[in-house]
N, C-alpha and C positions, 0 to 999 in steps of 0.2 A: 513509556517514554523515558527517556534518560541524558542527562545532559552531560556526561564526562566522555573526554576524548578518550579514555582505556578503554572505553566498552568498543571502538568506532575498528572495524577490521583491518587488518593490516594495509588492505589492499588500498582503498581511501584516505589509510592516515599520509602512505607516501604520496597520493595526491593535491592534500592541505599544503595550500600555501604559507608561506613562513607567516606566523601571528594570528591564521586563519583555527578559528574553532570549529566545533559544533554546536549548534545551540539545543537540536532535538533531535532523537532519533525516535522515528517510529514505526510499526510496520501493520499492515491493511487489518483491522478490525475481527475478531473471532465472530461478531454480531455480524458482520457485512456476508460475512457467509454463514449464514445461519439455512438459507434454504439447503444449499450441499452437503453440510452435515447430516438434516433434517433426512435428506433422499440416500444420504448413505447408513444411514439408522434404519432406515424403513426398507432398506436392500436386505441388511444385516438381520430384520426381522422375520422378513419375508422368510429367509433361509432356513427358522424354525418351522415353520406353518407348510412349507412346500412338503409334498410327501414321496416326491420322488428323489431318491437318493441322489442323484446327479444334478437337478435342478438344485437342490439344498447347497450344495457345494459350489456348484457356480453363484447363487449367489450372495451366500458368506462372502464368498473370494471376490467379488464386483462390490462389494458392500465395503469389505474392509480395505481394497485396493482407492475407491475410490475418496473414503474416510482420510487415508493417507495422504494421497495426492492432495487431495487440499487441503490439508492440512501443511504440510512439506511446504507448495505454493503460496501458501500465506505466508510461513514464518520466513522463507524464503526470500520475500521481497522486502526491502529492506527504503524509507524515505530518510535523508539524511538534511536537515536543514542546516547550514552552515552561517557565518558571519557574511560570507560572498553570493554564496548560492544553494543552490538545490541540489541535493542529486538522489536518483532511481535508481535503485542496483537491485537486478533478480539473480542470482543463483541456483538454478534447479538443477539441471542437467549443464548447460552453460553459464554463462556468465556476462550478462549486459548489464551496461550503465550509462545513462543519460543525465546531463548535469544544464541546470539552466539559472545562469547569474541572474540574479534581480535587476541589473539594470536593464535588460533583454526583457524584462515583463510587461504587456501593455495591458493583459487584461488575467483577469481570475472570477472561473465559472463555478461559482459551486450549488451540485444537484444533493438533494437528497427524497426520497422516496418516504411514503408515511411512516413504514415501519423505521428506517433510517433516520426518522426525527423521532419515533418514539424510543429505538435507543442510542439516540445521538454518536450514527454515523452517517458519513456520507462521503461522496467523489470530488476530490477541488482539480477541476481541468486547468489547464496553467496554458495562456498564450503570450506567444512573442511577437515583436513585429516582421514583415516580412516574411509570416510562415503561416499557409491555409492548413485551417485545425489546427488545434491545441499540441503544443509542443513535449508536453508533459501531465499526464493525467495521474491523480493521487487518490486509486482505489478504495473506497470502502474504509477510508480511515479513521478512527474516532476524535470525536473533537473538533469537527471539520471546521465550526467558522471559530477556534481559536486559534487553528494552524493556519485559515486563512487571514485572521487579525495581525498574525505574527509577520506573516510575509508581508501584508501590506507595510506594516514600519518597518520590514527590513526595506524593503523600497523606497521607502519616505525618506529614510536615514541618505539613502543612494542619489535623492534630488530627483524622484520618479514616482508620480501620484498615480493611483491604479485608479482604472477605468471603473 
């Protein structure tokens, strides 16, 4: 987590409106994916144990390929809490970005799973009015009802009591 506009990408910073900051930036939890790490360690293992030379190789190479990939995916995604709003920005291979001002918020869902409270991560789904499902959903990120306390007084501040 980091609260200075230097860290914030270029591409974002020309977005901020004048006087507009950032308050947090974070991005989806190394715990939240702990099970695909888990399955690309046990690919990567497997590749020892196999005894056939070509199975060994494929899957080293499905191990470390998909080690990567979510890893890449994760650091990838990037949640941006600002003074005004929110914004989603993935960058993998393209480049999406979903931004949802606070005063547009009528409700905030957040899940988390046993293990996700044992190490405090979890998903804050983010709805707006006027739109079926969640407008913005914030993966597997840590800390999840501090980032969801924060939004709520950013909305408080906006003259908008979440549901």
């Amino acid at each position: 987590m980091n609260n200075a506009n230097t860290d914030v990408p270029r591409s974002l910073r020309e977005t901020l409106n004048p006087g507009e900051g950032v308050i947090l930036i974070l991005h989806p939890s190394a715990w939240g994916y702990a099970w695909h790490f888990l399955l690309g360690f046990l690919l990567l293992a497997a590749g020892v144990f196999i005894p056939i030379t070509e199975g060994r190789i494929i899957a080293i190479l499905a191990g470390a390929f998909y080690l990567g990939y979510t890893e890449i995916r994760r650091r990838r995604t990037t949640y941006y809490l600002t003074d005004l709003r929110i914004v989603r920005e993935r960058r993998v291979i393209s480049r999406t970005s979903s931004t949802v001002p606070y005063h547009q918020i009528t409700d905030l869902h957040l899940e988390q799973s046993l293990f996700g409270r044992l190490v405090n991560t979890g998903t804050l789904s983010i709805n707006t009015a006027g739109k079926d499902g969640f407008e913005m959903v914030m993966e597997k990120i840590s800390r999840p009802y501090k980032v969801k306390n924060l939004i709520e007084s950013r909305m408080m501040e906006r003259g908008h009591s979440p549901s």
